[in-house]
DRENDO-1510 file (C-alpha; in Angstrom, 1 decimal, always signed):
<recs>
REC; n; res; u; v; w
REC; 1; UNK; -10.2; +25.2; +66.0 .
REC; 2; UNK; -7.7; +26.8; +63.4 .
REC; 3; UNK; -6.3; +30.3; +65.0 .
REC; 4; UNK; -6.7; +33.2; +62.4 .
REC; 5; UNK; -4.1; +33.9; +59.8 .
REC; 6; UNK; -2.5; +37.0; +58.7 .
REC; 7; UNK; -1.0; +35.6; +55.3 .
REC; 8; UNK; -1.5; +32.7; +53.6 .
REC; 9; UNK; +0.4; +31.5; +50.5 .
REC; 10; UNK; -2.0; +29.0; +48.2 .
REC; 11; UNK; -0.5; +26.7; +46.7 .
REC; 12; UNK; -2.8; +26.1; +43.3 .
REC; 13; UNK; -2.0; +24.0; +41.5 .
REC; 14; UNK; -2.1; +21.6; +44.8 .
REC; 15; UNK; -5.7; +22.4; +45.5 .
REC; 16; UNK; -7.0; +22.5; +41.9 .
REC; 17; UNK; -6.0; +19.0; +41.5 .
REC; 18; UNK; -6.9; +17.4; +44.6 .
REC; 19; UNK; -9.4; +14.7; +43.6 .
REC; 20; UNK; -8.8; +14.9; +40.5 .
REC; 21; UNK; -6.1; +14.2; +37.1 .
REC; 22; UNK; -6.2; +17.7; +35.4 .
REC; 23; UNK; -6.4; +20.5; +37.2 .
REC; 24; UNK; -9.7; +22.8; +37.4 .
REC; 25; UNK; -9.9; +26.4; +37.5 .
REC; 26; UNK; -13.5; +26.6; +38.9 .
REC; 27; UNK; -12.6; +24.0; +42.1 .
REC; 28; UNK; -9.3; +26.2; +43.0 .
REC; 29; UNK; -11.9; +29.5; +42.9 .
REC; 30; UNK; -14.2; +27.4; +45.3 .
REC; 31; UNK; -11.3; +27.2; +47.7 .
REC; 32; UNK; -10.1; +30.3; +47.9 .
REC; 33; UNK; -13.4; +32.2; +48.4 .
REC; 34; UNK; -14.4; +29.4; +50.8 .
REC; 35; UNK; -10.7; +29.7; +53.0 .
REC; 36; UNK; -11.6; +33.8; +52.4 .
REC; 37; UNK; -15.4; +33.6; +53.7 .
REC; 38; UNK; -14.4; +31.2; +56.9 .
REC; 39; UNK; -11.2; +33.4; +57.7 .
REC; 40; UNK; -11.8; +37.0; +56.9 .
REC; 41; UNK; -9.2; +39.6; +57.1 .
REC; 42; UNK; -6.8; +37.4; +56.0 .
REC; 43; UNK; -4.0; +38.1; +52.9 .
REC; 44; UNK; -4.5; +35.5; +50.0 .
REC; 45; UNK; -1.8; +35.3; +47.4 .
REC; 46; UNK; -2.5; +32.3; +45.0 .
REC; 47; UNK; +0.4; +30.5; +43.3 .
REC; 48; UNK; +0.2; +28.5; +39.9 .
REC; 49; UNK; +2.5; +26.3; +38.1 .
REC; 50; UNK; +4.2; +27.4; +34.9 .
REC; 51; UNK; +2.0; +24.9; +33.0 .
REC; 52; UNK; -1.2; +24.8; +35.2 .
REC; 53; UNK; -2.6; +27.3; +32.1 .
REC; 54; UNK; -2.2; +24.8; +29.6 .
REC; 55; UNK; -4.0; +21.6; +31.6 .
REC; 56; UNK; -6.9; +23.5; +32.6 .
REC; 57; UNK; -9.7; +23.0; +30.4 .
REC; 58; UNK; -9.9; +25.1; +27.2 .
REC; 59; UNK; -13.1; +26.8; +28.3 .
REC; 60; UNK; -11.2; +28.1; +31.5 .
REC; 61; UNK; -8.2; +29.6; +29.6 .
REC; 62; UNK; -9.7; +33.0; +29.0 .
REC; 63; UNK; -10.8; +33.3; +32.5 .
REC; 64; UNK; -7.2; +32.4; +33.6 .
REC; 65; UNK; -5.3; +35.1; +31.3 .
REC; 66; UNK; -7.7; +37.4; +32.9 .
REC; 67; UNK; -6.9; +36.1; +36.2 .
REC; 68; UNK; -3.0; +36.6; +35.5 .
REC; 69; UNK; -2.8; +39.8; +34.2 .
REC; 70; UNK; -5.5; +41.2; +37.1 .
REC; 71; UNK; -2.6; +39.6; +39.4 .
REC; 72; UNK; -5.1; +37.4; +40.8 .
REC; 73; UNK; -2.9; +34.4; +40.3 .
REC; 74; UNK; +0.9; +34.8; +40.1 .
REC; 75; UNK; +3.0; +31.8; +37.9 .
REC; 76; UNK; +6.8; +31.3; +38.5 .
REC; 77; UNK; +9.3; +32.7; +36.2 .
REC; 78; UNK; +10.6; +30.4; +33.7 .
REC; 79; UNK; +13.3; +27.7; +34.5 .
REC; 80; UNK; +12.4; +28.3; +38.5 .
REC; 81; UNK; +14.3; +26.0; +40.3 .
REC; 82; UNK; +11.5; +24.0; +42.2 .
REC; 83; UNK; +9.2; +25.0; +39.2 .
REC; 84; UNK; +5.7; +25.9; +41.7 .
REC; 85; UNK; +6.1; +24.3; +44.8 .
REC; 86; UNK; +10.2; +25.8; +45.3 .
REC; 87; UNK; +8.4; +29.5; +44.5 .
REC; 88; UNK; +5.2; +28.6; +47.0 .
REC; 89; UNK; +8.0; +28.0; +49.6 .
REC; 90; UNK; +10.2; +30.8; +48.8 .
REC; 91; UNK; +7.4; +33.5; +48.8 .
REC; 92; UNK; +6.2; +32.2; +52.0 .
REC; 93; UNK; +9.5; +32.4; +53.8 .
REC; 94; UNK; +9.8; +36.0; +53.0 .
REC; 95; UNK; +6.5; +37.3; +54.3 .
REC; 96; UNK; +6.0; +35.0; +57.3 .
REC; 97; UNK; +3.4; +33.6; +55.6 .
REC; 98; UNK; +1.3; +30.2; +56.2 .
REC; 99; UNK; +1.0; +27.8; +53.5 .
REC; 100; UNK; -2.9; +26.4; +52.2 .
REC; 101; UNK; -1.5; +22.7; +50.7 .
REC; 102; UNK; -1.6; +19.4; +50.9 .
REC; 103; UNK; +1.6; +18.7; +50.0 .
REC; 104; UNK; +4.2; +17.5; +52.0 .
REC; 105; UNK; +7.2; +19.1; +50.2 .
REC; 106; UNK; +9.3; +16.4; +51.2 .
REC; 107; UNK; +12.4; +17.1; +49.0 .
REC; 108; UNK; +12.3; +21.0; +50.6 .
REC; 109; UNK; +12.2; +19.9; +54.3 .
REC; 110; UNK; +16.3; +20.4; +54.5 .
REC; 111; UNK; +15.8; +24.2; +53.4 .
REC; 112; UNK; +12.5; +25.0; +54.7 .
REC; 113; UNK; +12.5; +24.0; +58.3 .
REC; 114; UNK; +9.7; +26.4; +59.1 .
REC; 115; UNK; +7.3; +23.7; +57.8 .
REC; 116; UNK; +7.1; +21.6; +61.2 .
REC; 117; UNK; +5.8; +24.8; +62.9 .
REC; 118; UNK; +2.4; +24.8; +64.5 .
REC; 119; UNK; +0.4; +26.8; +61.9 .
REC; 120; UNK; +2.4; +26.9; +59.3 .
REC; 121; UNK; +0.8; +24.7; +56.9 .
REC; 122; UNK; -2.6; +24.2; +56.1 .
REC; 123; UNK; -4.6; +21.7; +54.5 .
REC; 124; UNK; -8.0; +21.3; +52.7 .
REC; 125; UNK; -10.5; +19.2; +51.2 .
REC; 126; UNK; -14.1; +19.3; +49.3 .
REC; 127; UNK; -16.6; +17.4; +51.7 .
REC; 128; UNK; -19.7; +16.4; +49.2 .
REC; 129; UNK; -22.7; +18.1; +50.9 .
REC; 130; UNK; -20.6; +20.0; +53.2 .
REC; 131; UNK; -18.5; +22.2; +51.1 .
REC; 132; UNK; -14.5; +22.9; +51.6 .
REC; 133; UNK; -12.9; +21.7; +54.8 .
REC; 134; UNK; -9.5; +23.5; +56.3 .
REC; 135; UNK; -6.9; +22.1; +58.9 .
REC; 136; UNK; -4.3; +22.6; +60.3 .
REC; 137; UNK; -1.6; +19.4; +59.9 .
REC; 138; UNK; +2.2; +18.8; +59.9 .
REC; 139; UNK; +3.8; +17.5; +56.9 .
REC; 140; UNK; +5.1; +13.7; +56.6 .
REC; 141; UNK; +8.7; +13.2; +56.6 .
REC; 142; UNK; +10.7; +11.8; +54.5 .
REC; 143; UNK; +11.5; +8.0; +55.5 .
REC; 144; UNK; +15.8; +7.5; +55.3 .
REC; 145; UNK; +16.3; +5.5; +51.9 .
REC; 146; UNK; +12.8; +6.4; +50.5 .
REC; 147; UNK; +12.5; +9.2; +47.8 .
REC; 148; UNK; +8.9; +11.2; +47.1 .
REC; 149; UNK; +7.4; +10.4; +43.5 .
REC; 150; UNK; +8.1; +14.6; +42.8 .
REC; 151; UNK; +11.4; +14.3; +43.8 .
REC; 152; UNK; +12.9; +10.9; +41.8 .
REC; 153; UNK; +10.4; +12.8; +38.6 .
REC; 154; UNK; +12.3; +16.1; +39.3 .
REC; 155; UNK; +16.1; +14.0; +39.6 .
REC; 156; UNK; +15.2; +11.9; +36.8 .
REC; 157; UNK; +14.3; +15.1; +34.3 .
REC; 158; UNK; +17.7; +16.5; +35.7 .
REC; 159; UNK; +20.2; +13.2; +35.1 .
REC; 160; UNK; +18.4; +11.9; +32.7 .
REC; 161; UNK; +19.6; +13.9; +29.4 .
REC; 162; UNK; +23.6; +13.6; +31.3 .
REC; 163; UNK; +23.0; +9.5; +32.1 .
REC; 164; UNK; +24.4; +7.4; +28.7 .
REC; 165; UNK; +23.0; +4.7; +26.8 .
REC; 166; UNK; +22.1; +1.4; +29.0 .
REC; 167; UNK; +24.3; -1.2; +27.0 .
REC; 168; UNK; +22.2; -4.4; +26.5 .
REC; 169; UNK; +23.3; -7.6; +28.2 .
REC; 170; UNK; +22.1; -9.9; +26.0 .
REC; 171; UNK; +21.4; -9.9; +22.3 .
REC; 172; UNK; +17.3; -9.5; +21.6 .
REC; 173; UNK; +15.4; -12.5; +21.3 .
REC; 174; UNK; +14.6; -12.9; +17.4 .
REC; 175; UNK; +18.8; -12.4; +17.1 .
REC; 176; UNK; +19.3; -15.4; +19.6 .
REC; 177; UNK; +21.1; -18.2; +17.4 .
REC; 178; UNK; +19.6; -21.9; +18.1 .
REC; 179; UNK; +21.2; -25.5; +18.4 .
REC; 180; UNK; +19.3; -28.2; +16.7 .
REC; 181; UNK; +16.9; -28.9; +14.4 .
REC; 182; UNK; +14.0; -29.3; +17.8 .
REC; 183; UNK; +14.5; -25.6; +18.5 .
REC; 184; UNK; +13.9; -24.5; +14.7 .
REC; 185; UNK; +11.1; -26.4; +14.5 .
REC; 186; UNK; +9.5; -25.5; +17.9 .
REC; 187; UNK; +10.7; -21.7; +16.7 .
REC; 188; UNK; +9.2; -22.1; +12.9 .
REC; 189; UNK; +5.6; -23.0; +14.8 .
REC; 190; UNK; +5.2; -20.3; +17.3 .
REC; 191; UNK; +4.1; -17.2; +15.7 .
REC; 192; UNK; +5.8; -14.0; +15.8 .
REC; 193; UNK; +4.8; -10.5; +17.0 .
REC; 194; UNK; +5.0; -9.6; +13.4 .
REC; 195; UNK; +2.6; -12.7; +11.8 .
REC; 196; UNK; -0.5; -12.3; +14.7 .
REC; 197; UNK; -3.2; -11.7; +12.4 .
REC; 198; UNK; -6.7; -10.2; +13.9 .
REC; 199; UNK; -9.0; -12.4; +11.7 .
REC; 200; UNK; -9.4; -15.7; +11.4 .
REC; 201; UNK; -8.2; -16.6; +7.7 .
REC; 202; UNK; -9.8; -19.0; +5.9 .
REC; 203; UNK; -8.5; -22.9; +5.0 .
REC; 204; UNK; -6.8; -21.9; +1.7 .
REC; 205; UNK; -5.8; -18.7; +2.8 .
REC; 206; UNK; -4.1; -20.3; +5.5 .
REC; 207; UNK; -2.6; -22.4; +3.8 .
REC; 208; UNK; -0.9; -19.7; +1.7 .
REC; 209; UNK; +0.1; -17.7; +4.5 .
REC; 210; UNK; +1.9; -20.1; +6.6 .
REC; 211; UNK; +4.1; -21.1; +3.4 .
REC; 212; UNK; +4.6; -17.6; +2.8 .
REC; 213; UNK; +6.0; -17.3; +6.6 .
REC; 214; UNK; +8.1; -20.3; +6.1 .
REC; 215; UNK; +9.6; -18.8; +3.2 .
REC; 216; UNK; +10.2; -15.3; +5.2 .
REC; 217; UNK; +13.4; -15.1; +7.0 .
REC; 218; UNK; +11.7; -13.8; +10.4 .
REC; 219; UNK; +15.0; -11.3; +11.0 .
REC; 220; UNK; +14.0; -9.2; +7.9 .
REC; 221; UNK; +10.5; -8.8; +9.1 .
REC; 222; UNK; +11.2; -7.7; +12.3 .
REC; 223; UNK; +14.5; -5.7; +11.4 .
REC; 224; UNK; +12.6; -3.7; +8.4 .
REC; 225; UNK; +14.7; -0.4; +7.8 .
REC; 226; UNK; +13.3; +2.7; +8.8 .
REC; 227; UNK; +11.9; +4.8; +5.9 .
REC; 228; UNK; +14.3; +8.5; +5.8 .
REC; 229; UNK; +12.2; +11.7; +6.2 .
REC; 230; UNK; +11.5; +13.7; +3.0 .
REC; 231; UNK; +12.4; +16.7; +2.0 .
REC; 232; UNK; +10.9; +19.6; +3.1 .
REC; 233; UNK; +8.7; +20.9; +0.5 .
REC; 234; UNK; +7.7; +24.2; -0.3 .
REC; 235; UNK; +3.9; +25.3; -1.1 .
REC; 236; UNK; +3.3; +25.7; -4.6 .
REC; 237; UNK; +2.6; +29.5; -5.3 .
REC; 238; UNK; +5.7; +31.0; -3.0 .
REC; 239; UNK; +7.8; +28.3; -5.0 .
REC; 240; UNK; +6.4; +29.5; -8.8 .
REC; 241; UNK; +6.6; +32.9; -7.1 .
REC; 242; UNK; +10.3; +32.9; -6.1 .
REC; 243; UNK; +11.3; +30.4; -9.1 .
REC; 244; UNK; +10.0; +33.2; -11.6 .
REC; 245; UNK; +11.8; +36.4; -9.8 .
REC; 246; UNK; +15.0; +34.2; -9.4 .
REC; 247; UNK; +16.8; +32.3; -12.2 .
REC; 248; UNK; +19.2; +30.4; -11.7 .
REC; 249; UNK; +22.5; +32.2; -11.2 .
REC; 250; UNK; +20.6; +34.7; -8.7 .
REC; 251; UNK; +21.7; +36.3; -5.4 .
REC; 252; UNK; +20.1; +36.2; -2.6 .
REC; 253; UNK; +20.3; +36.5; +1.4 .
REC; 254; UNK; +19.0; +33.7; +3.5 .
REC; 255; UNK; +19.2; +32.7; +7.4 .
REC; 256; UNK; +19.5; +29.3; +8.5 .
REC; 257; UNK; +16.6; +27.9; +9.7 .
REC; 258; UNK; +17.4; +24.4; +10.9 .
REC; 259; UNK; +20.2; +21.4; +10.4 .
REC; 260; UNK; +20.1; +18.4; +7.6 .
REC; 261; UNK; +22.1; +15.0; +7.2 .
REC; 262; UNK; +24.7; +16.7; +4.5 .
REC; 263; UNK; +23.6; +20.3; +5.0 .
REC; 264; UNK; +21.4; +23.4; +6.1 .
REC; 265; UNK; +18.2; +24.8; +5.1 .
REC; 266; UNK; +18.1; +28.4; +4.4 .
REC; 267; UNK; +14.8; +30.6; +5.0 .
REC; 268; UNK; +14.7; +33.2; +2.4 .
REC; 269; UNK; +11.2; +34.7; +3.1 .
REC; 270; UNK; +8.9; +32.0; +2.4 .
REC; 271; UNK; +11.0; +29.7; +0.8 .
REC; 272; UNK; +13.1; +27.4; +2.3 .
REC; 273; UNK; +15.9; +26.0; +0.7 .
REC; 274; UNK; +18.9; +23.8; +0.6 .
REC; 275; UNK; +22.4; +24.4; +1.1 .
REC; 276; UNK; +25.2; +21.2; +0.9 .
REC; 277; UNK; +27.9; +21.0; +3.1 .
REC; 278; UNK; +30.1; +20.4; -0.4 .
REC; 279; UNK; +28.4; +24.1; -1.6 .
REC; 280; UNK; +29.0; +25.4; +1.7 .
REC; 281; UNK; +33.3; +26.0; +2.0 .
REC; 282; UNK; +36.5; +25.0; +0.0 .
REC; 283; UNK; +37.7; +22.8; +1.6 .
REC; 284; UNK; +34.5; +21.3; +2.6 .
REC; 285; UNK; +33.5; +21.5; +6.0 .
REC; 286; UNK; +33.4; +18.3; +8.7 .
REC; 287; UNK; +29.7; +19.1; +9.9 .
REC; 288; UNK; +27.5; +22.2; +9.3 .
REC; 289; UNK; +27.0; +22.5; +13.0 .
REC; 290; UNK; +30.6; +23.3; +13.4 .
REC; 291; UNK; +30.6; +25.4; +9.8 .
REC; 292; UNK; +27.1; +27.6; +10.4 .
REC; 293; UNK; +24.7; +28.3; +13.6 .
REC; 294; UNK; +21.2; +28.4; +13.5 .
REC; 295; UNK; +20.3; +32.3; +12.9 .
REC; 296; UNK; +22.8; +33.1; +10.6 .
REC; 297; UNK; +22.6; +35.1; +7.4 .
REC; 298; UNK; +24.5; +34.2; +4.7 .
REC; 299; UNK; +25.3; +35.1; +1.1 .
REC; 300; UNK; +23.7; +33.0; -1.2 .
REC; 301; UNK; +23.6; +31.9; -4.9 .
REC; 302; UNK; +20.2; +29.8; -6.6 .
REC; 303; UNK; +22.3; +26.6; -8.4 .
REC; 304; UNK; +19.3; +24.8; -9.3 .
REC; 305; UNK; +16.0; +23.8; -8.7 .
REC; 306; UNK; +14.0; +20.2; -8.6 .
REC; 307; UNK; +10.4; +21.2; -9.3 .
REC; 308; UNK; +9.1; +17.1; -8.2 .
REC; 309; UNK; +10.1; +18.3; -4.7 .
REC; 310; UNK; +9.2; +22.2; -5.0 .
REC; 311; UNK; +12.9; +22.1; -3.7 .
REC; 312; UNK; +15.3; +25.3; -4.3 .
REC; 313; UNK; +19.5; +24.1; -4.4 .
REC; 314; UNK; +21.6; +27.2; -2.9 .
REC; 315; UNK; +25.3; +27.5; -2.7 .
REC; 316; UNK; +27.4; +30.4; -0.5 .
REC; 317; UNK; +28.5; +32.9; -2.8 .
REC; 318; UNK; +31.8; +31.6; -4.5 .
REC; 319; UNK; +31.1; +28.1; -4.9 .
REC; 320; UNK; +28.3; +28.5; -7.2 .
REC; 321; UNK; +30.8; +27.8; -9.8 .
REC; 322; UNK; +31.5; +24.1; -8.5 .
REC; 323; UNK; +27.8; +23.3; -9.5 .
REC; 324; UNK; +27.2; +25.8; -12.8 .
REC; 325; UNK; +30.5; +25.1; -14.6 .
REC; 326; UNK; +29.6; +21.5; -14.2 .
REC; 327; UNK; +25.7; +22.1; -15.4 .
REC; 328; UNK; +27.4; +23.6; -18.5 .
REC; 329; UNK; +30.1; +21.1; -19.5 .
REC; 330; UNK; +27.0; +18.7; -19.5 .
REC; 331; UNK; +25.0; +20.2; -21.4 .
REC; 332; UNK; +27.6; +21.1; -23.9 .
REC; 333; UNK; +28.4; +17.3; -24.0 .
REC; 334; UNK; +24.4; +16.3; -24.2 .
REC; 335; UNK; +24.5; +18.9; -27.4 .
REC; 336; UNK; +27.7; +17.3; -28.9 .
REC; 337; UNK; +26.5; +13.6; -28.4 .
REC; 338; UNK; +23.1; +15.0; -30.0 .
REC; 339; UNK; +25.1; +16.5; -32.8 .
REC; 340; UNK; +27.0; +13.2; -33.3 .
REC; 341; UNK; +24.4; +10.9; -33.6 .
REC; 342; UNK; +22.2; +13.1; -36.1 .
REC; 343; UNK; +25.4; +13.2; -38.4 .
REC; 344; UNK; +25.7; +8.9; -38.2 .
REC; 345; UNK; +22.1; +8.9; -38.9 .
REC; 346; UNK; +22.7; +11.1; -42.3 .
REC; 347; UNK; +26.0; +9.3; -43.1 .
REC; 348; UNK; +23.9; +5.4; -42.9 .
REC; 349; UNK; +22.4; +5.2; -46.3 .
REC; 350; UNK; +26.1; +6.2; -48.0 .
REC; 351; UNK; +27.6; +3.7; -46.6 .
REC; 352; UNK; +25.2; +0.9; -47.1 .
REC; 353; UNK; +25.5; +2.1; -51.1 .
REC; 354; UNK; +29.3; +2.0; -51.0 .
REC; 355; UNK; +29.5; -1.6; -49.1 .
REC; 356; UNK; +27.4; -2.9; -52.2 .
REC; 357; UNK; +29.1; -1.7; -54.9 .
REC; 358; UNK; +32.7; -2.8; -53.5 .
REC; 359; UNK; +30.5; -6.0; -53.2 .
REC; 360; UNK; +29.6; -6.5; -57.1 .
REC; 361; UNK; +32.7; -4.9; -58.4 .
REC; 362; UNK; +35.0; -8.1; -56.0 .
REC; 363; UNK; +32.6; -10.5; -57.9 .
REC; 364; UNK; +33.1; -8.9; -61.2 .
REC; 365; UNK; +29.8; -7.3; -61.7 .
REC; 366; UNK; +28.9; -4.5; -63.1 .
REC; 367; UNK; +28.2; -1.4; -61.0 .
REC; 368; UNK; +23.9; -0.8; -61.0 .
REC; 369; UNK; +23.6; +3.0; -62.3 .
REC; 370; UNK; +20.7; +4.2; -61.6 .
REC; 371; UNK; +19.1; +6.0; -64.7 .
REC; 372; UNK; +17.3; +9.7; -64.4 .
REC; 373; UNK; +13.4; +9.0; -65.1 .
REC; 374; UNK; +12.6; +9.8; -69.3 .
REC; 375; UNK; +10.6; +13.1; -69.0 .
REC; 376; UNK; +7.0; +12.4; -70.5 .
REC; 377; UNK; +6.7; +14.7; -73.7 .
</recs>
């Protein structure tokens, strides 16, 4: 028989999954109303994890909000250390408070001593055809050398992003090299990953494939280069928009929105463009990371636009000339060569005419005059 409880501390996101993968809203309000109908009088303050409102089913989410902001549930701050079960703890320290889980809390039995007390943690279960079943029981200790599931998931997100690179032992198995001509053969026969086709292919086309494969260096197949991301691209009417308000040669203020292989891309309202690290600072900068930080508003000048890619080229405020002086010697040079070859093309039947008549007049011929037509009277 459980003795009556004064305070009790719920742990949620315990109880809403027990029996199940995702939590449930509706199964945690069956507990607590069935905990509150068999011991009456008692204080009920329900704890959640940070992300127990997104796992919940959709349908449930409204009714949760409403839950939270009635203070009906209460979710840890962010970046808690402990995350649910660490605030379930810390709250019931403080008040005296028992604790409706069944958990353990292994990796808090150091700090929370409490926990081996008689009464001090409960436990509870759905019966089918009975309804929700409460006890009283003492949690399981941690064996010396063993570590909880939660607590080698909470070390490994912790060490993980500090721990480097494993270095690989041996060299993969397709980069392997092989002694004699057995092992070629025996490695020419056995299919690859890569060739495992789901169909059966007929005779001829059989045929064809395998001396396609044998042809196929196996290496390239499996060691195909990863394709680069593209560009970001802006929609089409902010681009005509901004393209037609802003000629090239415009200034403008942007903020840096996020980092590129040789640069930044600005956000100037709904455009986002590019700015190269070689348009950036004189001399040129070793990494934009180092040069600019995310959030920062710079002076900028539009140098150019690529309308394939809807993509707008930007350049800080003094280097614009690097890129425009450059756009006009080549234009000037595109004119000239223009120029040039219309002249050659007018100069061509003059010098054909001249070549001939040096021609007859080395052979002692007579130069060909041509006559004026005889006007018809």
């Amino acid at each position: 028989m459980i003795k009556s409880f004064s305070h009790v501390v719920v742990d949620g996101s315990n109880l809403a999954t027990e029996g199940r993968t995702e939590p449930s809203l509706k199964q945690l309000n069956d507990a607590v109303l069935a905990f509150i109908k068999e011991f009456p009088g008692t204080k009920v303050t329900v704890v959640v994890d940070a992300t127990f409102g997104h796992r919940i089913d959709r349908r449930e989410r409204a009714e949760f909000d409403e839950a939270i902001n009635n203070n009906e549930l209460v979710a840890p701050p962010a970046g808690a250390v402990g995350r649910g079960d660490g605030f379930v703890l810390t709250i019931a320290e403080k008040v005296k408070a028992s604790v409706l889980s069944n958990d353990s809390y292994q990796e808090f039995h150091d700090q929370y001593k409490w926990l081996f007390d008689e009464g001090r943690l409960i436990g509870g279960k759905p019966v089918p055809n009975v309804g929700w079943v409460f006890i009283q029981r003492l949690p399981v200790r941690k064996q010396a050398g063993r570590e909880t599931a939660a607590t080698l998931r909470r070390a490994k997100s912790v060490r993980a992003p500090m721990k480097p690179m494993p270095v690989p032992k041996s060299p993969p198995p397709s980069s392997r090299p092989t002694s004699g001509a057995t092992k070629s053969q025996n490695q020419s026969s056995k299919p690859t990953v890569v060739e495992k086709v789901v169909h059966k292919p007929t005779h001829k086309a059989a045929h064809k494939q395998a001396h396609k494969q044998s042809h196929t260096p196996q290496q390239k197949v499996l060691n195909k280069p990863a394709q680069k991301p593209l560009p970001k691209l802006n929609d089409v009417t902010p681009f005509l928009n901004f393209v037609e308000k802003n000629p090239i040669g415009a200034k403008l203020r942007g903020v840096v929105d996020s980092y590129a292989s040789h640069g930044v891309y600005v956000k100037v309202g709904e455009i986002s463009g590019y700015l190269a690290m070689r348009l950036m600072a004189n001399p040129v900068p070793r990494s934009a990371r180092e040069h600019v930080k995310l959030g920062t508003t710079l002076s900028l000048v539009v140098v150019g636009y690529t309308p394939s890619r809807r993509s707008v080229e930007l350049a800080v405020a003094g280097m614009e000339s690097l890129v425009l002086v450059k756009q006009t010697a080549k234009s000037s040079a595109q004119s000239s060569a223009q120029s040039a070859a219309r002249g050659t093309k007018a100069s061509a039947p003059r010098t054909q005419q001249t070549k001939k008549a040096k021609r007859r007049a080395r052979h002692g011929k007579p130069v060909a005059k041509k006559s004026a037509p005889n006007k018809k009277r």
